[in-house]
KENUNU-546926 format. One record per atom (N, C-alpha, C): x, y, z. Coordinates in steps of 0.1 Angstrom, whole numbers, padded with zeros to 4 digits, always signed. Layout:
<recs>
XYZ...
</recs>
This chain:
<recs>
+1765+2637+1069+1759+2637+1056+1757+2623+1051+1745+2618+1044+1745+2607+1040+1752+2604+1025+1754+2589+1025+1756+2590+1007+1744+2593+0997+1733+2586+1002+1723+2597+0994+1727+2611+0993+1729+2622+0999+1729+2630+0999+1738+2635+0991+1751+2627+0994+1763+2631+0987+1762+2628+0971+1754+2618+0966+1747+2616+0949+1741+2628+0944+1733+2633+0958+1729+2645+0953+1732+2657+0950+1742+2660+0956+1756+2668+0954+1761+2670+0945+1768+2662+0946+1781+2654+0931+1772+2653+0916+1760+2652+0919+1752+2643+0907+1759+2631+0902+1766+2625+0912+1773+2609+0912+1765+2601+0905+1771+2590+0903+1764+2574+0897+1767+2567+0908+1761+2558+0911+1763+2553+0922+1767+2533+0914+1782+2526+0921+1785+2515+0911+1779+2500+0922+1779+2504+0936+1780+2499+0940+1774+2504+0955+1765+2495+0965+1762+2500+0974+1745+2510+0971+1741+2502+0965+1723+2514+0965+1719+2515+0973+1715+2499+0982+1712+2499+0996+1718+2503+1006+1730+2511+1004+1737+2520+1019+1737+2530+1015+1726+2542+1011+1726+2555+1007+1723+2562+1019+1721+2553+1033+1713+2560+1043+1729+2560+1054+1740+2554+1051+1751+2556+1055+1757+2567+1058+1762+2571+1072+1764+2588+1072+1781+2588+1076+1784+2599+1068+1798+2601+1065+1797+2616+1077+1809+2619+1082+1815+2633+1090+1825+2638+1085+1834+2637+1074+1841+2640+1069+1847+2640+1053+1856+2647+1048+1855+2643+1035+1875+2643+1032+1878+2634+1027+1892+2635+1021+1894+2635+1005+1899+2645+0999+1902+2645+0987+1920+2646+0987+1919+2629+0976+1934+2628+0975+1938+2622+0964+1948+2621+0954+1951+2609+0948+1963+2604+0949+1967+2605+0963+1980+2596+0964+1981+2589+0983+1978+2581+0979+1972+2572+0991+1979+2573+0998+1993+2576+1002+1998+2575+1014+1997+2590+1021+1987+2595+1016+1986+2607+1022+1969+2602+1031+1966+2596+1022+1951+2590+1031+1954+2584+1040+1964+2571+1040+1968+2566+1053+1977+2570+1062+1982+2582+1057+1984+2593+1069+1977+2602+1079+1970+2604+1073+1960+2616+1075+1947+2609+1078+1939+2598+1071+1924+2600+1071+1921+2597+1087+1904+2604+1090+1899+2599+1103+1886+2587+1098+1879+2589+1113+1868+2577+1110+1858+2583+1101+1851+2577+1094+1839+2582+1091+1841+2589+1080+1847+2587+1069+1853+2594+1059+1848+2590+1052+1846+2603+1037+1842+2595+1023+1857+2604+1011+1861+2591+1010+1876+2591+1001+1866+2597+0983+1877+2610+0981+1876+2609+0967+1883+2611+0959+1887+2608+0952+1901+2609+0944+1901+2604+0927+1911+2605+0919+1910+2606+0905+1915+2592+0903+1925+2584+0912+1927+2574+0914+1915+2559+0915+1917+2552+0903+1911+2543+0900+1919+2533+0898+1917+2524+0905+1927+2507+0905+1926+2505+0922+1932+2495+0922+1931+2483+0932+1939+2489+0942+1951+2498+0943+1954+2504+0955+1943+2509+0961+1938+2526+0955+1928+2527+0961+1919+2526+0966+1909+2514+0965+1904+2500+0967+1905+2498+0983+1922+2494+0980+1926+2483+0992+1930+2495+1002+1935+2508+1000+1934+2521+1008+1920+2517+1017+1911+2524+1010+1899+2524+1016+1893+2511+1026+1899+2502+1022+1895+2486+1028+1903+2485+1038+1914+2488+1042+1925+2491+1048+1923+2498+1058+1913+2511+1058+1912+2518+1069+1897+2522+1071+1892+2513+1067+1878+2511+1070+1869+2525+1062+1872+2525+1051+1866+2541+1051+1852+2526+1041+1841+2537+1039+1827+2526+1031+1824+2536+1016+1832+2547+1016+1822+2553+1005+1837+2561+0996+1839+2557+0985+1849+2561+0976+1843+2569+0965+1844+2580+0962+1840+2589+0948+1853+2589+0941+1849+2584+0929+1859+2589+0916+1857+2600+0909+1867+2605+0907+1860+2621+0898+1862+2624+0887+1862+2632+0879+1869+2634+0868+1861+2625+0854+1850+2621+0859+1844+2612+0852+1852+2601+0847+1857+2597+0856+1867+2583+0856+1852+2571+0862+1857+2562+0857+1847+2551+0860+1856+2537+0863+1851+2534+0874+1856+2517+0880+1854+2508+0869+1861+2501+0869+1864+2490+0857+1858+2479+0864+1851+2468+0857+1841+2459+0864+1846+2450+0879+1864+2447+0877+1870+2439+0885+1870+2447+0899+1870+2460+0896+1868+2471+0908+1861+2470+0915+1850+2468+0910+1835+2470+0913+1829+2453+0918+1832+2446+0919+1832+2432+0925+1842+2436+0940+1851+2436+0937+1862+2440+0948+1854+2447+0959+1847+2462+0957+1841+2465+0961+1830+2458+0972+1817+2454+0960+1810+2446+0967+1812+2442+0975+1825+2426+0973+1829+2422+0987+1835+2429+0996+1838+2437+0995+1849+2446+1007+1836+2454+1013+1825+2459+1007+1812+2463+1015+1814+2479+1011+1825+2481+1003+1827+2496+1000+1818+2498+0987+1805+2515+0992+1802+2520+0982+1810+2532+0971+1810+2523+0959+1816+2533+0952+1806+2545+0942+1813+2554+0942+1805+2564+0934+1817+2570+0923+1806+2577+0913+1816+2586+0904+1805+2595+0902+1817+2606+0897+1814+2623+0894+1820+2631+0881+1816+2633+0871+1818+2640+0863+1826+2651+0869+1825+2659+0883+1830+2669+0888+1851+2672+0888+1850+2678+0888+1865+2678+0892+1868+2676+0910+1881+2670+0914+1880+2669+0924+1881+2679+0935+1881+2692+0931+1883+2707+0938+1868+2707+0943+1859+2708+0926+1843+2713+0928+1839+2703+0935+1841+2687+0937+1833+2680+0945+1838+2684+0960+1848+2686+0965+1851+2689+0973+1841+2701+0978+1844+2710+0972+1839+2728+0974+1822+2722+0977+1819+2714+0967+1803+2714+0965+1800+2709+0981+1806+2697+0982+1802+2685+0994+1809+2699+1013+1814+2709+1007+1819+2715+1021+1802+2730+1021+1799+2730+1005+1789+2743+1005+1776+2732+1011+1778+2720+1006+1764+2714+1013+1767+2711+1031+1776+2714+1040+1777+2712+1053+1784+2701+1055+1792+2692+1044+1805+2683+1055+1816+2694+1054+1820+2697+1064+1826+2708+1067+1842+2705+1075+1842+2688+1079+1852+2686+1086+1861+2677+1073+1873+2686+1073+1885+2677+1066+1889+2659+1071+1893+2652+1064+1894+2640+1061+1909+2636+1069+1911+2650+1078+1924+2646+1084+1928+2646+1096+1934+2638+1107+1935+2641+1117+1946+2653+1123+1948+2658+1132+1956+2671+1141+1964+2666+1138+1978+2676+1135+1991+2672+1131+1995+2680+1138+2009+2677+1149+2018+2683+1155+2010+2681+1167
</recs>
């Protein structure tokens, strides 16, 4: 699925990243406690979580993921959103709660969890 697509979903804002909407994600991880993301996430992920600040951020930068949704109609704060740019990560936000973005982004066909085989 692309991040275009995924705007179209979510009915996201897009903060950061217009020009990588053609960027294609295979997975989806909803979390807001990052040591569960850098436990669990695989390649090719789009992180979304209620968590806004600089961990997050540096989560995502950390393990290469490019596309972060905020939910809850939470919005990146300007320092975020520079951070961003340079780190090359597109951020998005969603009025949605993080269950419905999830549900919505699995009814539109990303269908693979954000986590690798355990055990």
């Amino acid at each position: 699925m692309t991040v275009g697509r995924i705007v179209e979903v979510l009915e996201a804002r897009i903060h950061t990243g217009a020009d990588m909407v053609d960027i294609e994600v295979e997975a989806a991880c909803g979390a807001d406690l990052m040591s569960d993301v850098m436990a669990f996430v695989k390649d090719r992920v789009v992180l979304l979580t209620g968590l806004v600040n600089a961990q997050a951020l540096r989560t995502a930068d950390l393990l290469d993921i490019k596309v972060v949704v905020f939910v809850r109609g939470k919005l990146p704060p300007e320092d975020l959103v520079r951070q961003a740019e340079e780190a090359g990560i597109v951020l998005l936000s969603t009025r949605l709660s993080l269950f419905l973005s999830c549900g919505r982004l699995y009814e539109a066909g990303l269908r693979l969890g954000g986590t690798r085989e355990i055990g």
